[in-house]
ROSE-4610 file (N, C-alpha, C; in Angstrom, 1 decimal, always signed):
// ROSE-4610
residu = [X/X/X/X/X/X/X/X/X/X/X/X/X/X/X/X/X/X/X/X/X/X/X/X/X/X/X/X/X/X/X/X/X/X/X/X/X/X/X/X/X/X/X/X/X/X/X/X/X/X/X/X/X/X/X/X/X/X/X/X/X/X/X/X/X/X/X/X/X/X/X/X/X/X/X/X/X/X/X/X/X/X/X/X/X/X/X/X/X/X/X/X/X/X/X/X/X/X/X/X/X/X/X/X/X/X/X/X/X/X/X/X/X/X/X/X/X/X/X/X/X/X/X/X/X/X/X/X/X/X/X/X/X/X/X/X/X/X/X/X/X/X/X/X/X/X/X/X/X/X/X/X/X/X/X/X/X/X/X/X/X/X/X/X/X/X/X/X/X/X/X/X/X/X/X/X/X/X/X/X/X/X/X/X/X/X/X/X/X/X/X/X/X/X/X/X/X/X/X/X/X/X/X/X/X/X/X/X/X/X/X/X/X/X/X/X/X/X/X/X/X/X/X/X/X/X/X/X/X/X/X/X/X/X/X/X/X/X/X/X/X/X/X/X/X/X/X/X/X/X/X/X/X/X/X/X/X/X/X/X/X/X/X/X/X/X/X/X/X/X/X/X/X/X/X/X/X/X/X/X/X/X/X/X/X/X/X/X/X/X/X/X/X/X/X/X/X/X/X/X/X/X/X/X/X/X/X/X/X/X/X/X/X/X/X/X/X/X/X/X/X/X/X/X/X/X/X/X/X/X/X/X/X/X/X/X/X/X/X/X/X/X/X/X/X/X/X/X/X/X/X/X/X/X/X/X/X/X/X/X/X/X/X/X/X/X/X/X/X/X/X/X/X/X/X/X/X/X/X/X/X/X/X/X/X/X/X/X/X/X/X/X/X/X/X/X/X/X/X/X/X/X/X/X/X/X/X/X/X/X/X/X/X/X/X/X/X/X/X/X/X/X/X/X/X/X/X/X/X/X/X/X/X/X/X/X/X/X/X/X/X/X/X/X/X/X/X/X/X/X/X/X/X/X/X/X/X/X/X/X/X/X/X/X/X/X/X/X/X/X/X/X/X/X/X/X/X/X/X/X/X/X/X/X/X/X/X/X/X/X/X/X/X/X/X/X/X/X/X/X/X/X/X/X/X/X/X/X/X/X/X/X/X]
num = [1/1/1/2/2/2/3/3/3/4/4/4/5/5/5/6/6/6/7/7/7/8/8/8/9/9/9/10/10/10/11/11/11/12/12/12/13/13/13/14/14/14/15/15/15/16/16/16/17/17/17/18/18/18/19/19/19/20/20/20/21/21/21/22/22/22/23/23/23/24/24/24/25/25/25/26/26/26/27/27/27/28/28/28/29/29/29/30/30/30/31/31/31/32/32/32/33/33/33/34/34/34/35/35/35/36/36/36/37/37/37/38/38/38/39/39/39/40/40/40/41/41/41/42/42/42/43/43/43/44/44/44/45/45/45/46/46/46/47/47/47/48/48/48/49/49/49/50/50/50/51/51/51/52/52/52/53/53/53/54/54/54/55/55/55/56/56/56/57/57/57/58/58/58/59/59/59/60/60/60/61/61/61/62/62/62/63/63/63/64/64/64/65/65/65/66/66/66/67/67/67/68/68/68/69/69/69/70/70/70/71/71/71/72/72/72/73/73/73/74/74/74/75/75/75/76/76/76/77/77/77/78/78/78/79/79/79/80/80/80/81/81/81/82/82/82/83/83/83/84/84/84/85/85/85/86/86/86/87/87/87/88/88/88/89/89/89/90/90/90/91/91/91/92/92/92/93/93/93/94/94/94/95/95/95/96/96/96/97/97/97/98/98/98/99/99/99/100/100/100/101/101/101/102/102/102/103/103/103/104/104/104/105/105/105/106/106/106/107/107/107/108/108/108/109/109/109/110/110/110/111/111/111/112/112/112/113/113/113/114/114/114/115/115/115/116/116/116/117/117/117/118/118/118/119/119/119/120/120/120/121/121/121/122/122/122/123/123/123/124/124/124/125/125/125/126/126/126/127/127/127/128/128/128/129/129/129/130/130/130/131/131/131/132/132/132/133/133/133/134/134/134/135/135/135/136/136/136/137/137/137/138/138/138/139/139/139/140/140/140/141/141/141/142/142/142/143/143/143/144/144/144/145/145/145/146/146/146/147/147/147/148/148/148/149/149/149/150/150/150/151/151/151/152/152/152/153/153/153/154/154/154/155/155/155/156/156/156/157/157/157/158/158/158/159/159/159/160/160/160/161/161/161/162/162/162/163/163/163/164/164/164/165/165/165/166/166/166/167/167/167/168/168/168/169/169/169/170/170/170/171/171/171]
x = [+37.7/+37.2/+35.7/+35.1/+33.5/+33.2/+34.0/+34.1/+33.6/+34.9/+34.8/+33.3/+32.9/+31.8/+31.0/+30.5/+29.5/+29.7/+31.2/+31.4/+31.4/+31.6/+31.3/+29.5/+28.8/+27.1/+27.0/+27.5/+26.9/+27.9/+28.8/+29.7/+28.7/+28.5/+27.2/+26.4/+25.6/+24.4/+24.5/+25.3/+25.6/+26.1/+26.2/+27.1/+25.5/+25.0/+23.1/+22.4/+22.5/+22.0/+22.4/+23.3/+24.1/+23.7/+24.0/+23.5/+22.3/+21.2/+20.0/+19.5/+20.3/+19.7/+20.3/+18.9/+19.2/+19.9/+20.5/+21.9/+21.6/+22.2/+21.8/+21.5/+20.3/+20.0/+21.1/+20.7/+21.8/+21.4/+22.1/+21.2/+22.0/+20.7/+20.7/+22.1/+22.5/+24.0/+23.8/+24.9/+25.2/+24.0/+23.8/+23.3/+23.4/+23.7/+24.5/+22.7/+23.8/+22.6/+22.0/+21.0/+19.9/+21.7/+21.9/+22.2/+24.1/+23.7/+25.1/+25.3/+26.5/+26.4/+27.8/+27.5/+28.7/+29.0/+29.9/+30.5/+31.3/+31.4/+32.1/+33.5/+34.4/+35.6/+35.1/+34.7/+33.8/+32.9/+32.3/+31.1/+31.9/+33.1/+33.9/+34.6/+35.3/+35.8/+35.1/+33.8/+32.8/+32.4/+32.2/+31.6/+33.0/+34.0/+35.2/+35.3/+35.3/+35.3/+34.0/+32.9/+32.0/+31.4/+32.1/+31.8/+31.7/+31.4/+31.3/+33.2/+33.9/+35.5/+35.1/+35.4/+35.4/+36.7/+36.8/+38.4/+39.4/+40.1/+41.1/+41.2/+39.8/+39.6/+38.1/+37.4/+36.6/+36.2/+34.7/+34.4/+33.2/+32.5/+31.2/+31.1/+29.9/+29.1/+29.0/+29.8/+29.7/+28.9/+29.3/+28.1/+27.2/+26.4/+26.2/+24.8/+24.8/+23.6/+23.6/+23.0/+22.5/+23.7/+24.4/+25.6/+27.0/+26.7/+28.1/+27.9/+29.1/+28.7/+30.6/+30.7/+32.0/+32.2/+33.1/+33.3/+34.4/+34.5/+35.4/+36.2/+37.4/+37.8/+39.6/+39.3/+40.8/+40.9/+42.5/+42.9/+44.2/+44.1/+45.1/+45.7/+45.3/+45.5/+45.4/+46.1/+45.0/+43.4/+42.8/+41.3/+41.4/+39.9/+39.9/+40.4/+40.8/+40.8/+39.3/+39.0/+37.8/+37.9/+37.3/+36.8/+35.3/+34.8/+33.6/+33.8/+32.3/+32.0/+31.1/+30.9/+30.3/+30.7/+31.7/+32.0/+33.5/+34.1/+35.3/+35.6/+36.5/+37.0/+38.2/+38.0/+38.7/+38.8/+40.3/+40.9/+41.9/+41.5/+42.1/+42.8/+44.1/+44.5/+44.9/+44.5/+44.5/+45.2/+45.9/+47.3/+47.5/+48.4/+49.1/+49.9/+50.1/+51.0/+50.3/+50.0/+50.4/+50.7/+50.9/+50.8/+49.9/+49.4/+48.1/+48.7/+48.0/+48.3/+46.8/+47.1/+46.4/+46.5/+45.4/+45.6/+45.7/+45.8/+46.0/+44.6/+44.9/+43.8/+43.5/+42.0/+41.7/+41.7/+42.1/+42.1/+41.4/+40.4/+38.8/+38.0/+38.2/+37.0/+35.6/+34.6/+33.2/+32.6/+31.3/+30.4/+29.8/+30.1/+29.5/+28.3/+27.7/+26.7/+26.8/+25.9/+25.7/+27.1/+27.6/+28.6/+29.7/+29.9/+31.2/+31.7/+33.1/+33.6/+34.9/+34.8/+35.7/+37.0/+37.7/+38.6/+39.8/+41.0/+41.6/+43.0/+43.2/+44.3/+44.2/+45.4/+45.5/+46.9/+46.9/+48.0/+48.2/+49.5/+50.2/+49.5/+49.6/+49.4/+50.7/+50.4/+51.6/+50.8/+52.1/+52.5/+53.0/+52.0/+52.2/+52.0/+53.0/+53.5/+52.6/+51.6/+50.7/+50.7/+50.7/+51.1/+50.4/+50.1/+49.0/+49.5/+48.1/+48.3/+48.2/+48.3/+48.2/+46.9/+46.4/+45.5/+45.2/+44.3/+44.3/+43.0/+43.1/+41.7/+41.9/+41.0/+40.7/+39.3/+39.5/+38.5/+37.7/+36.4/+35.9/+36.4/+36.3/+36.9/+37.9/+39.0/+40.1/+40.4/+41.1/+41.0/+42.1/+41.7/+42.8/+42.7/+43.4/+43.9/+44.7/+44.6/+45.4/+46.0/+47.4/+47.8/+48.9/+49.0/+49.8/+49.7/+49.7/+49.6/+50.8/+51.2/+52.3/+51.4/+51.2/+50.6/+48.8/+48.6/+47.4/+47.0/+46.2/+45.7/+44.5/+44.8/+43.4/+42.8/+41.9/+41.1/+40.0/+40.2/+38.4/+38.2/+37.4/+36.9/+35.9/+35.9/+34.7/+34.6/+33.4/+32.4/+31.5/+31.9/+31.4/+30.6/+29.2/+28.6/+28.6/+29.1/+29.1/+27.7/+28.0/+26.5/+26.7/+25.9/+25.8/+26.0/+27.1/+27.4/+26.4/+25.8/+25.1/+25.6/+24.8/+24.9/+25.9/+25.6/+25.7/+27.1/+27.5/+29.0/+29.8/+29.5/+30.4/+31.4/+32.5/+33.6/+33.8]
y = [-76.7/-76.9/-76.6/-76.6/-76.9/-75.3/-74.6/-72.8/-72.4/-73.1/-72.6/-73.1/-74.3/-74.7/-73.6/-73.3/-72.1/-70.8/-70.5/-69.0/-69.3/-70.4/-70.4/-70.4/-70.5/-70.5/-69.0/-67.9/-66.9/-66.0/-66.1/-65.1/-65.0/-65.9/-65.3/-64.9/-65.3/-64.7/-63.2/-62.8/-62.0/-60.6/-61.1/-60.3/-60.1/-60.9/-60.9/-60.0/-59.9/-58.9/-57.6/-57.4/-56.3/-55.9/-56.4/-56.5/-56.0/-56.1/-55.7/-54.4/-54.0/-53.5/-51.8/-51.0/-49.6/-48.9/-47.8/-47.0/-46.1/-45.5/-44.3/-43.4/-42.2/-40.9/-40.3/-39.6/-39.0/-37.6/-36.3/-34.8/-35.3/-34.2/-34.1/-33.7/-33.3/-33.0/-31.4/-30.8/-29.7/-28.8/-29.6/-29.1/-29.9/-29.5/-29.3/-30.2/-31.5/-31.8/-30.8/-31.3/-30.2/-30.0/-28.7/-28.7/-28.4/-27.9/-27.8/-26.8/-26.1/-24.7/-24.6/-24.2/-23.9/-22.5/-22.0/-20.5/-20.9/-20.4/-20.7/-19.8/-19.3/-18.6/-17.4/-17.6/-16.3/-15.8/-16.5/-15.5/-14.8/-15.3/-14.4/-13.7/-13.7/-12.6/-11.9/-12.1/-10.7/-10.0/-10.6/-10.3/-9.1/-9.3/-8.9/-7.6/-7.3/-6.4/-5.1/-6.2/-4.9/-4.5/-4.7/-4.4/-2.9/-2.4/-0.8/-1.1/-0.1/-0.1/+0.7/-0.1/+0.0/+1.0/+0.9/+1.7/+0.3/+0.5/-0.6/-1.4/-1.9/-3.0/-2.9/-4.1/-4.3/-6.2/-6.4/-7.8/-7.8/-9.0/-9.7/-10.6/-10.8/-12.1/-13.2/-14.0/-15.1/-16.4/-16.5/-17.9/-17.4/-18.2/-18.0/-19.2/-19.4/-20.4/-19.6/-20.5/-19.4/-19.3/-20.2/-20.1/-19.8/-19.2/-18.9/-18.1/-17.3/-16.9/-16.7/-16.8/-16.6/-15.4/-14.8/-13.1/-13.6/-13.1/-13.0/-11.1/-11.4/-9.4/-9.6/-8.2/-7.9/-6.3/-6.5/-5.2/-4.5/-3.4/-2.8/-2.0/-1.5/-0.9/-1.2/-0.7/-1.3/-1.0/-1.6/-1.5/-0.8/-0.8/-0.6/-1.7/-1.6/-2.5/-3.1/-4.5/-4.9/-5.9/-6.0/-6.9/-7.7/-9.0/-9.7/-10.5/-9.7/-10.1/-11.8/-11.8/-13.8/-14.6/-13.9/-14.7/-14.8/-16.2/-16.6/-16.4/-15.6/-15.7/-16.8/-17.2/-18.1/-17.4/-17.1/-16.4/-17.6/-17.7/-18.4/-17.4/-17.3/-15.8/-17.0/-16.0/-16.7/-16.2/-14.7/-14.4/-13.1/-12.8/-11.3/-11.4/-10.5/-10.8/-9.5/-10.0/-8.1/-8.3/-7.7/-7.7/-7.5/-8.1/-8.8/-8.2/-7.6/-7.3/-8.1/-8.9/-9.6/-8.9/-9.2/-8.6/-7.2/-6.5/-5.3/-4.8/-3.5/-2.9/-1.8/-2.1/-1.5/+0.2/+1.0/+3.0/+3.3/+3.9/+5.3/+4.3/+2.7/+2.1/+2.4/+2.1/+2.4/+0.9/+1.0/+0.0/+0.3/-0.8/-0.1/-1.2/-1.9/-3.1/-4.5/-4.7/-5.6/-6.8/-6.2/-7.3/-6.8/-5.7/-5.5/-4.0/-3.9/-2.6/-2.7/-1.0/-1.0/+0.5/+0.2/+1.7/+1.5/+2.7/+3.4/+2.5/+1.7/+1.1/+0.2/-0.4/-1.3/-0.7/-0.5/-0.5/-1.8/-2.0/-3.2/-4.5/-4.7/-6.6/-6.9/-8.1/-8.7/-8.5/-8.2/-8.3/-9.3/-10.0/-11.4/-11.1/-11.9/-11.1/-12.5/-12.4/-13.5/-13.3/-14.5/-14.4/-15.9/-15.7/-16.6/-18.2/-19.0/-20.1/-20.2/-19.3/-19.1/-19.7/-19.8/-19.9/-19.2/-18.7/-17.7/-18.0/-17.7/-18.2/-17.1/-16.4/-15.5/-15.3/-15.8/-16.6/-14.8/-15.0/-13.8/-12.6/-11.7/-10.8/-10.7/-11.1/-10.7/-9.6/-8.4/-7.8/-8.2/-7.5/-7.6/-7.2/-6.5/-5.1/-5.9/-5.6/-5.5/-4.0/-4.2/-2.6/-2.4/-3.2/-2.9/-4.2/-3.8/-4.7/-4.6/-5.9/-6.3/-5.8/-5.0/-4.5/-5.0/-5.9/-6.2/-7.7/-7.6/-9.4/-9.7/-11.1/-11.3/-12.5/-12.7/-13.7/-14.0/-15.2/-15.4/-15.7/-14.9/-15.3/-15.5/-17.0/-17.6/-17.3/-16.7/-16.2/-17.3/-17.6/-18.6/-18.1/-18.0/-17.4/-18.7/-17.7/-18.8/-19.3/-20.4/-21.0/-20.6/-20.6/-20.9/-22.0/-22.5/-23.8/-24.3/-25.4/-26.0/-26.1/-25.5/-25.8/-27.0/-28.1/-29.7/-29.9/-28.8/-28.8/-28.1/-26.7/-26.3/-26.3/-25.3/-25.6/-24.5]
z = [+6.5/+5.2/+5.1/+6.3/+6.1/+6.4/+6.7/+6.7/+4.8/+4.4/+3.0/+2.1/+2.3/+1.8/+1.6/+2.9/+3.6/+2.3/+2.6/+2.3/+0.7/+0.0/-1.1/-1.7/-0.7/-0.7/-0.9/+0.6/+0.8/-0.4/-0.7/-1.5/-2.8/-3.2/-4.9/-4.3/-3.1/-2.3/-2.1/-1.8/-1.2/-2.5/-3.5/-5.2/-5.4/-5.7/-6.5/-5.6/-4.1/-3.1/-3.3/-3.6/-3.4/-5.5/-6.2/-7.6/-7.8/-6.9/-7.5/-6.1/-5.5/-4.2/-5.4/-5.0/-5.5/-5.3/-6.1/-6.0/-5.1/-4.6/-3.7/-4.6/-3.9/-4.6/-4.5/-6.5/-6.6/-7.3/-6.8/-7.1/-8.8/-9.2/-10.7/-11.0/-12.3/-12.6/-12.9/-12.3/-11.9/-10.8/-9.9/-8.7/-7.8/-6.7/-5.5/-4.6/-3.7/-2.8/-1.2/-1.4/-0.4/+0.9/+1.5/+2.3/+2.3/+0.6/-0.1/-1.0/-0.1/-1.1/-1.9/-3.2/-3.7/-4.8/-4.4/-4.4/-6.0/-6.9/-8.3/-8.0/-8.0/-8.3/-9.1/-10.0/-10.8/-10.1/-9.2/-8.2/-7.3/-6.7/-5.8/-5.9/-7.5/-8.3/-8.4/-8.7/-8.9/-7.7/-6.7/-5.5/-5.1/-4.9/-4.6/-5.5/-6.8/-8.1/-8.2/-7.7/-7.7/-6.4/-5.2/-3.6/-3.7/-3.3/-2.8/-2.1/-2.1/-1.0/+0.5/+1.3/+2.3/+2.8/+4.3/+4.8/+4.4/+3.2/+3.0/+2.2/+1.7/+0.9/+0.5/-0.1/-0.3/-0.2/-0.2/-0.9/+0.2/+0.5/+1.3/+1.1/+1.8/+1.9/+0.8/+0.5/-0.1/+0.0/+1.4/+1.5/+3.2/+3.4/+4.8/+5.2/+5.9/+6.9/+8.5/+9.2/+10.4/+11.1/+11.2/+12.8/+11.3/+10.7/+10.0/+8.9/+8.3/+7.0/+6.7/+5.0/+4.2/+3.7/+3.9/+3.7/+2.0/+1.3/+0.2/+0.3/+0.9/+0.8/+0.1/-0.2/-0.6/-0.1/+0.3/+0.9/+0.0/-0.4/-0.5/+0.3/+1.7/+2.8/+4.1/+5.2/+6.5/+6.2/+7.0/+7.9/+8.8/+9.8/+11.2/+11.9/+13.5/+13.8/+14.4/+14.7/+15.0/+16.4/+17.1/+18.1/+17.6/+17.6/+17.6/+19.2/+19.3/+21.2/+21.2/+19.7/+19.5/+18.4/+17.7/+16.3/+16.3/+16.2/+15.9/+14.2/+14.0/+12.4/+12.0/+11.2/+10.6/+9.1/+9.0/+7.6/+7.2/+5.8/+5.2/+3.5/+3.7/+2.9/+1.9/+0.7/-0.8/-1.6/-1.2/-2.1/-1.7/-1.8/-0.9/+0.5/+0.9/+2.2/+3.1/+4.3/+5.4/+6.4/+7.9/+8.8/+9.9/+10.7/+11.2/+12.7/+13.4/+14.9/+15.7/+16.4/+17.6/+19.3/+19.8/+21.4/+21.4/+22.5/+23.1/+22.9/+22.8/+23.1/+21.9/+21.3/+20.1/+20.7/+19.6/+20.4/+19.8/+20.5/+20.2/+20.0/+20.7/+20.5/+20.4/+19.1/+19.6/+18.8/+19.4/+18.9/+17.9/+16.6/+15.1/+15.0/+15.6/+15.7/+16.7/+17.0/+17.6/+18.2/+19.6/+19.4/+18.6/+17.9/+17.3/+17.4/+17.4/+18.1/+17.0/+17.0/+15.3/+16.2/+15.7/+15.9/+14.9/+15.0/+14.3/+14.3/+15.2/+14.9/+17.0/+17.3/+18.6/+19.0/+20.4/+21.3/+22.1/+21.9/+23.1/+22.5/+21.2/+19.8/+19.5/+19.7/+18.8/+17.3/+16.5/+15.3/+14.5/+13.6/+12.9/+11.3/+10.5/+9.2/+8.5/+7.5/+7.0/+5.8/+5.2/+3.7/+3.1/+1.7/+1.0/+1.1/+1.9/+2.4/+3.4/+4.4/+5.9/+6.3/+7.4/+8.4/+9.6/+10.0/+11.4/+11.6/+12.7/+14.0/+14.6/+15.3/+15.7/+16.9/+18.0/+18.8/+19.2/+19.6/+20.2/+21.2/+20.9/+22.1/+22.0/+20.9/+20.2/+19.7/+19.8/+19.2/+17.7/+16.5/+15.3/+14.3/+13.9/+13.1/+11.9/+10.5/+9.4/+8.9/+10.0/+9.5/+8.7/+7.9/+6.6/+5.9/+4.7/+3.4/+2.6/+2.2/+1.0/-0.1/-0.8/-2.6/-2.1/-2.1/-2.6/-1.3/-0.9/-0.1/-0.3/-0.8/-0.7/+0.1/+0.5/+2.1/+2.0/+2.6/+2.8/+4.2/+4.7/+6.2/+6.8/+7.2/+8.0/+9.2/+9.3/+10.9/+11.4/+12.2/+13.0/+14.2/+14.2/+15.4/+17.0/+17.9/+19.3/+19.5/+20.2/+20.9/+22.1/+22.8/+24.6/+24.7/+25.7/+26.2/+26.8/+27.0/+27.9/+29.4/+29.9/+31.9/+31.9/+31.7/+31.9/+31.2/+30.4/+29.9/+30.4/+30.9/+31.2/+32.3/+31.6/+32.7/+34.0]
């Protein structure tokens, strides 16, 4: 009983503390707090629409900060195939279907920048059929090819640049 006394003291104490103590900052309305980016659907429809077309498709750079950047593309055809010697992709496909080849070995490989190596298609990948909703990872030194498209795909893919492990972590 002599519990409750107490908690009957601190419980208004504690309402009136909390009552008068300041709200958290809060970013103005319709902008985004320091450290927060946000992409509209209409910016990525546009970004996607007026891209220069590439071998296959088109779209770019949507978002980016230093260790990452968000690609917006759509394909009507294969690509090249590509290897990244320090960036894991992470595709997140948003409508369409195609055929994704992983592994083997990219043919007439050459280096088109820094860390990245493009050619005409892959010998000896498995073949994975990806369709809107999916998820794929794609760790560095991967090689992977989009060589055939259902009508139209569309994707977003995050580039995640590697760190150097620390000495003290690795394995």
């Amino acid at each position: 009983m002599r519990l409750s006394r107490y908690a009957s003291c601190i419980l208004p104490l504690a309402a009136v503390t909390l009552a008068g103590a300041a709200p958290p900052p809060v970013a103005p309305r319709g902008e985004a707090a320091p450290g927060v980016q946000i992409v509209r659907g209409s910016a990525i429809a546009d970004k996607i629409e007026r891209a220069a077309p590439s071998p296959g498709g088109r779209g770019g750079v949507i978002a980016q900060d230093e260790d990452w950047r968000v690609h917006a593309a759509e394909r009507d055809a294969p690509g090249l195939a590509e290897l990244h010697d320090g960036d894991t992709d992470v595709w997140y496909v948003v409508a369409g279907g195609a055929t994704l080849v992983t592994g083997g070995t990219i043919v007439d490989a050459s280096v088109t920048g820094p860390g990245e190596h493009r050619g005409p298609a892959i010998r000896g990948g498995a073949e994975l059929a990806i369709a809107a909703g999916d998820l794929i990872t794609i760790r560095p030194g991967v090689p992977h090819w989009v060589k055939a498209v259902d009508g139209r795909l569309r994707y977003l893919v995050v580039k995640v640049r590697a760190r150097p492990v620390p000495a003290d972590r690795a394995r």
